[in-house]
VOGU-3710 file (C-alpha; in Angstrom, 3 decimals, decimal comma):
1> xxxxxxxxxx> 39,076/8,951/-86,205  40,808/11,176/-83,515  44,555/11,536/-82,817  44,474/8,751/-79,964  43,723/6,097/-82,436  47,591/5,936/-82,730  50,762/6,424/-80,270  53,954/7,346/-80,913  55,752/6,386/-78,515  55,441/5,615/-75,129
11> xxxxxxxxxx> 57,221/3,884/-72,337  56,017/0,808/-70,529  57,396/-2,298/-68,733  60,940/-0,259/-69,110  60,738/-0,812/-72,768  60,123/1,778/-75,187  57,281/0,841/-77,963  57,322/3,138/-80,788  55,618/3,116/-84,489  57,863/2,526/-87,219
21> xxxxxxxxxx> 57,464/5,386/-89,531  59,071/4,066/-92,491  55,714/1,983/-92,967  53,008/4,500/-92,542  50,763/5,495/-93,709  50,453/2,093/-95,210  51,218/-0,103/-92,498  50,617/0,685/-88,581  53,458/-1,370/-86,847  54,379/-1,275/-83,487
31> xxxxxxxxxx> 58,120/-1,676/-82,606  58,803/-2,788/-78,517  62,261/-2,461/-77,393  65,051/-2,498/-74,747  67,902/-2,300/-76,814  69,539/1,204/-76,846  71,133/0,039/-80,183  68,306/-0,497/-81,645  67,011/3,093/-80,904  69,863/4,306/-82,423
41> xxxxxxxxxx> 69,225/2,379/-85,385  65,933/3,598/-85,638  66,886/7,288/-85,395  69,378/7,233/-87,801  66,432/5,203/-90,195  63,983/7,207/-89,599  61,827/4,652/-87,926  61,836/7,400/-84,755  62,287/11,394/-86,685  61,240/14,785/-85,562
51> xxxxxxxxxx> 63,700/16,808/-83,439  61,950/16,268/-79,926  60,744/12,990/-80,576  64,280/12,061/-81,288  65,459/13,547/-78,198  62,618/12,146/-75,973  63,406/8,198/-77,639  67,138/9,255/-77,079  66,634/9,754/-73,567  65,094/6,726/-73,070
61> xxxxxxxxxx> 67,830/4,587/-74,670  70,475/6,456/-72,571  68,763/5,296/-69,193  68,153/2,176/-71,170  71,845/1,421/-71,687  72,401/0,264/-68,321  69,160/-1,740/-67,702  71,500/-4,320/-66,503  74,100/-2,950/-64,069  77,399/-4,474/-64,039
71> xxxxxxxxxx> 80,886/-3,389/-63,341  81,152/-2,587/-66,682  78,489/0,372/-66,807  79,998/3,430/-66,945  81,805/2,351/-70,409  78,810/0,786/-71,438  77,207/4,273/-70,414  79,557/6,193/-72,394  79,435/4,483/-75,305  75,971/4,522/-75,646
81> xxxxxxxxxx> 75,740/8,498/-75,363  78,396/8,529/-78,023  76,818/6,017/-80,639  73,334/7,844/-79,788  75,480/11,286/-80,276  76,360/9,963/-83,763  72,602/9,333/-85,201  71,378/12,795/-86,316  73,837/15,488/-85,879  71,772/18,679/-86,715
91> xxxxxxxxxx> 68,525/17,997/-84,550  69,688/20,029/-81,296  67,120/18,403/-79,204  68,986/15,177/-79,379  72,098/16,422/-77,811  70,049/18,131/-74,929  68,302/15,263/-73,949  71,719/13,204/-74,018  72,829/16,011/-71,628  70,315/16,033/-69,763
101> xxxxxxxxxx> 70,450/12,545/-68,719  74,382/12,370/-69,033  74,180/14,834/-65,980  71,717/12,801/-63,669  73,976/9,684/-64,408  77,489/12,054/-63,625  75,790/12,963/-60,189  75,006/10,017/-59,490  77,045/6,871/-60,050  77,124/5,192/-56,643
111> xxxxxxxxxx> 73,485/5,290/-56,178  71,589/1,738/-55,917  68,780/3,692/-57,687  71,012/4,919/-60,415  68,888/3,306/-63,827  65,366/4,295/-62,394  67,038/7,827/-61,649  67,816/7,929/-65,192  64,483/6,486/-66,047  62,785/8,776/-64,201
121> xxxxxxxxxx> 64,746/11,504/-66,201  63,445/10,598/-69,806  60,121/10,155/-68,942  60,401/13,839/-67,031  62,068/15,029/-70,591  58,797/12,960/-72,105  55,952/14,737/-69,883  57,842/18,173/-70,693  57,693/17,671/-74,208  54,155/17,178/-74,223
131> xxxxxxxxxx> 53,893/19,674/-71,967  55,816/22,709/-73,998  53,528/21,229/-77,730  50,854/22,517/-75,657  52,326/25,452/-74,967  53,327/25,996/-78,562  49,724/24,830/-79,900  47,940/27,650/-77,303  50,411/30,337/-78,588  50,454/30,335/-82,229
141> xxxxxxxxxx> 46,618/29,911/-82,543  46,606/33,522/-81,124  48,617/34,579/-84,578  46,299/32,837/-87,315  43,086/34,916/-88,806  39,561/33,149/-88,779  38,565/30,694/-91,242  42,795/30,318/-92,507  44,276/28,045/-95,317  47,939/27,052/-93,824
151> xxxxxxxxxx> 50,846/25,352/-96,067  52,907/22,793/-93,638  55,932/21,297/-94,773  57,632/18,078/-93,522  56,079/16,119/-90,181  55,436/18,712/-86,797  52,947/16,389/-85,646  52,712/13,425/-82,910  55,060/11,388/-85,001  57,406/14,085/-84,413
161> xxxxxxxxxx> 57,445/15,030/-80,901  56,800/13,633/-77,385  53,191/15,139/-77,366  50,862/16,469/-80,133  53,360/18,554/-82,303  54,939/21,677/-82,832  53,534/23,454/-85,952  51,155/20,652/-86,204  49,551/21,403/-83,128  49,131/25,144/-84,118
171> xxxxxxxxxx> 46,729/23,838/-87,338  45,310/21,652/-84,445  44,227/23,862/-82,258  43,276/26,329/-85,340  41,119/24,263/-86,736  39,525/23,024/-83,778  39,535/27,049/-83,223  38,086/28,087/-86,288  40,594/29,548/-87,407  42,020/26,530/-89,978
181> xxxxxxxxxx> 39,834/25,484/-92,315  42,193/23,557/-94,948  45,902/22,590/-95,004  47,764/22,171/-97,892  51,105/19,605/-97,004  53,897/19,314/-99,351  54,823/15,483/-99,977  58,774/16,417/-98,826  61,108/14,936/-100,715  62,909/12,790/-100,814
191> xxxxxxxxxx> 61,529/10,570/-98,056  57,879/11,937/-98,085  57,434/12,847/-94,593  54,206/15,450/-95,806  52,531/12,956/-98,027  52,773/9,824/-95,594  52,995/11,394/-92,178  51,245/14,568/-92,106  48,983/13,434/-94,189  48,312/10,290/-91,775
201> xxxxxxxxxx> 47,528/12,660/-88,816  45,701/15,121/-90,724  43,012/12,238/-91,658  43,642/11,129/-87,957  42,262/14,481/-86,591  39,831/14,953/-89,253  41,084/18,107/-91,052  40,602/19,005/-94,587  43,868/18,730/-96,501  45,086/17,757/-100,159
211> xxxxxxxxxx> 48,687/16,888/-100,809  50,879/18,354/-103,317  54,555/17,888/-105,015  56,816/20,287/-103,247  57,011/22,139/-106,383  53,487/22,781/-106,894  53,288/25,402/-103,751  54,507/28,430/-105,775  51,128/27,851/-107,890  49,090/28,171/-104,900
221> xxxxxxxxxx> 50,713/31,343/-103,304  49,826/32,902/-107,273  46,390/31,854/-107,295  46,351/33,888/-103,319  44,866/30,082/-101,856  47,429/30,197/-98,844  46,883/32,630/-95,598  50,159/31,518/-94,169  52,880/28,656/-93,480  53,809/26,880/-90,420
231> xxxxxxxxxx> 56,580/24,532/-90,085  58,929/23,118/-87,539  62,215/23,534/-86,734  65,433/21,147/-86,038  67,725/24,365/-85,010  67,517/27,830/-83,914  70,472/29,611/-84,291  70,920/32,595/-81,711  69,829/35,112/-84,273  66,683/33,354/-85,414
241> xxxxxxxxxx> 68,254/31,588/-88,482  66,115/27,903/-88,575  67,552/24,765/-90,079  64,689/22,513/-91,329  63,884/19,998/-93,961  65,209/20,646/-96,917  62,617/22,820/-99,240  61,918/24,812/-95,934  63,657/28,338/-97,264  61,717/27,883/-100,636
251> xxxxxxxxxx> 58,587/28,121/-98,714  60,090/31,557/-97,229  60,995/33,168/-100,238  57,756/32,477/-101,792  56,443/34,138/-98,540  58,490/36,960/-98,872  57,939/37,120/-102,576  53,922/37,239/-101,437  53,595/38,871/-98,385  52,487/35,730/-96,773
261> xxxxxxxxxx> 53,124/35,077/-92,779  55,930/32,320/-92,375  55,742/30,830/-88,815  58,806/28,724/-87,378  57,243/26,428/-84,419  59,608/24,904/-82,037  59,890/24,258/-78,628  62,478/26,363/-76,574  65,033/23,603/-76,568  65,443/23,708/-80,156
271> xxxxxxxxxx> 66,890/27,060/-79,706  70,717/26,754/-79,824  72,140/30,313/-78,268  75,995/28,674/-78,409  75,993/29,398/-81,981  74,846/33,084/-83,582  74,225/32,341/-86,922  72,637/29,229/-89,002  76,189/29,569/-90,689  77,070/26,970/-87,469
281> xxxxxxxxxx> 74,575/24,735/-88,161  75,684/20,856/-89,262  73,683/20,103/-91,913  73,059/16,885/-92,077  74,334/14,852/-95,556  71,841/11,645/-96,927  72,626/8,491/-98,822  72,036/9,418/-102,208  69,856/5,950/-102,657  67,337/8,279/-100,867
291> xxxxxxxxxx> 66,405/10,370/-104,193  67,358/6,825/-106,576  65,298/4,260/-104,502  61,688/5,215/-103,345  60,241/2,354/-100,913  62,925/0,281/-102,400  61,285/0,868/-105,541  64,113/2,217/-108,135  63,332/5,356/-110,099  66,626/6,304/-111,138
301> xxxxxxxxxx> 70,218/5,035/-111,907  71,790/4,702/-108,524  75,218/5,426/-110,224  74,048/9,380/-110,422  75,575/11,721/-108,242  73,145/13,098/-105,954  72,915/16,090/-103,834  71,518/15,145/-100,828  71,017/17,832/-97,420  68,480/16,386/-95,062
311> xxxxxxxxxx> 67,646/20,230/-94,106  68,049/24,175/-95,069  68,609/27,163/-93,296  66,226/29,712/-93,287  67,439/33,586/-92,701  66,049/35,397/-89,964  64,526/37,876/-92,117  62,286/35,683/-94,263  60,456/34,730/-90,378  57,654/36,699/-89,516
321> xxxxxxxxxx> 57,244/35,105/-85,877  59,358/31,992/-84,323  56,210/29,920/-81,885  57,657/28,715/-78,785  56,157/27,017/-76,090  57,349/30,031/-73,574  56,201/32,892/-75,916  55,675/34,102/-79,598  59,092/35,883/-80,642  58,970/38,732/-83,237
331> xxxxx> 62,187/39,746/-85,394  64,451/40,607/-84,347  64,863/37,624/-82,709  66,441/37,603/-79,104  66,330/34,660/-76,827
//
C-alpha cells in the first residue's frame, strides 16, 4: 500500500472531508463537513491534530463561517475566529492561519466575492503546507547517514499536516533514500498517536517499524539500536526551545545522555519569534479521563488525580539541528 491509499483532508464542493483520527488505525472513516463548529469540535477531539493540519482545517472553517452571507456576518465572523482561537492553545500554526485569513476578511468586507476570497485563502495556506513538508522532507534527508535506524515520537505524518509530514516526511524520503532502514515509534501516551497513527502510515508507505511503550526507548539507545530521533514540533520559541508532545524532552536527554542526533522538524510557521524562550509557551492542560479511560475502555479509577500536559518543552541545547522547510538551522538557533 502507498501513502495515497488514504487522505487527510481535503477540500471539495466547499466542504471540508477529513478522517477521523480517533478511529484509526482500526476504522478508516471519512467525516464531510460545512459546519465551522464542527471543525472546532474536531480539533479540540482530536478527530483533526498535528500543528499544521490544525491550522490548514482551521482556515477552512474560518472562510467556512460565512458560507451563507447575511447581515449578520461579521459577528458571525468574529465569533467563529474566537471559538476556533479557543480549541488548541499551544499549536502556533493555528493562530497563524486564523490570522491569516482574519486579514483577507479585514481588507475586504464589502466585496461580493468576500467567502471565495477567504476560500481561496485556506486552500493557498493548504497548497503551502504541502508545499513547505516538501521542503522539510528534501532538507533533513541531507542530515541522516546511510542505511539509519530513527526513533519518532508522536504523529509528523499526513495525518498531521496539510501535505506528507514534517519529521515524517524526513524518514520518508530517507528511506526511500537509503538512508532509513527501520523506525522505531513510541506508542505516545496517553492518546497513542505513535502506536495508531504513525504506525498506520508507516505500514501505508511500506517501512519497517516495530512499536514500543514510551518507556522502553532508553533500552534501545543502551543496546546502541538508534542512529538518531526526529520529531515534530507544535512551537518554536525564538531561541530554539520546542514544545511537543509530552515525552518529547525524555527523548532529548537520552540523546544527550548518548550522543545521539535529536532533530526538531517543523515548518517555518511553527516558529514563534514574539516569544524568546519556551518559558512563554501555553502548555496545553488534558482531561484527566485521558490517562483513566483508554478507547472508553477504563483502566483506572477516574477519581485519581492526574497530571495531564498535552506537550513538553525541549531546551535549545538538547537540539542538534531544528529542519525547516526554508533551511536546516544549527544551535545556536537564530531565526
Amino acid at each position: 500500500m502507498t501513502m495515497s491509499d488514504f487522505t487527510s483532508l481535503k477540500f471539495e464542493n466547499n466542504k471540508l472531508i477529513y478522517i477521523n483520527q480517533t478511529k484509526l488505525p482500526l476504522v478508516e472513516e471519512y467525516v464531510t463537513t460545512d459546519d465551522y463548529e464542527r471543525i472546532a469540535e474536531a480539533i479540540e477531539i482530536l478527530e483533526i491534530r498535528g500543528a499544521p493540519a490544525i491550522g490548514v482545517a482551521a482556515a477552512y472553517a474560518l472562510a467556512l463561517s460565512i458560507k451563507n452571507e447575511s447581515e449578520e456576518q461579521h459577528k458571525t465572523f468574529n465569533e467563529a475566529y474566537q471559538r476556533l482561537a479557543e480549541t488548541r492553545p499551544t499549536a502556533v500554526n493555528l493562530f497563524w492561519a486564523l490570522d491569516s485569513v482574519k486579514e483577507i476578511f479585514d481588507n475586504n468586507q464589502t466585496s461580493s466575492s468576500l467567502f471565495f476570497l477567504l476560500i481561496n485563502k485556506a486552500i493557498e495556506i493548504h497548497q503551502d503546507d504541502i508545499n513547505k513538508c516538501e521542503e522539510i522532507g528534501n532538507n533533513g534527508v541531507e542530515l541522516l547517514e546511510k542505511d539509519s535506524t530513527i526513533l519518532t515520537h508522536c504523529n509528523t505524518g499526513q495525518l498531521a499536516t496539510g501535505g506528507n509530514g514534517t519529521a515524517f516526511n524526513v524518514i520518508k524520503k530517507g528511506f526511500e533514500s537509503g538512508k532509513v532502514k527501520f523506525v522505531y515509534a513510541d506508542e505516545t501516551r496517553p492518546l497513542l498517536q505513535g502506536s495508531r497513527l504513525t504506525a498506520f502510515e508507516l505500514s501505508k508507505a511500506g517501512i519497517p517499524f516495530e512499536i514500543l511503550v514510551d518507556s522502553a526507548a532508553a533500552t534501545l539507545f543502551a543496546k546502541e539500536e538508534i542512529d538518531a530521533v526526529i520529531v515534530g514540533a507544535d512551537r518554536i520559541a525564538a531561541n530554539g526551545d520546542t514544545a511537543n508532545k509530552i515525552g518529547t524532552f525524555n527523548l532529548a536527554v537520552l540523546c544527550q545522555h548518548f550522543n545521539i542526533p535529536f532533530y526538531i522538524a517543523a515548518p517555518i510557521s511553527t516558529i514563534d519569534t514574539s516569544i524568546s524562550s519556551g518559558d512563554e509557551i501555553n502548555i496545553e492542560m488534558r482531561d484527566q479521563t485521558e490517562l483513566s479511560f483508554i478507547n472508553d475502555v477504563q483502566v483506572t479509577n477516574s477519581n485519581y488525580d492526574a497530571y495531564t500536559p498535552a506537550f513538553d518543552v525541549t531546551p535549545n541545547e538538547l537540539i542538534t539541528a531544528i529542519i525547516t522547510d526554508r533551511k536546516n538551522y544549527q544551535p545556536p538557533f537564530s531565526f
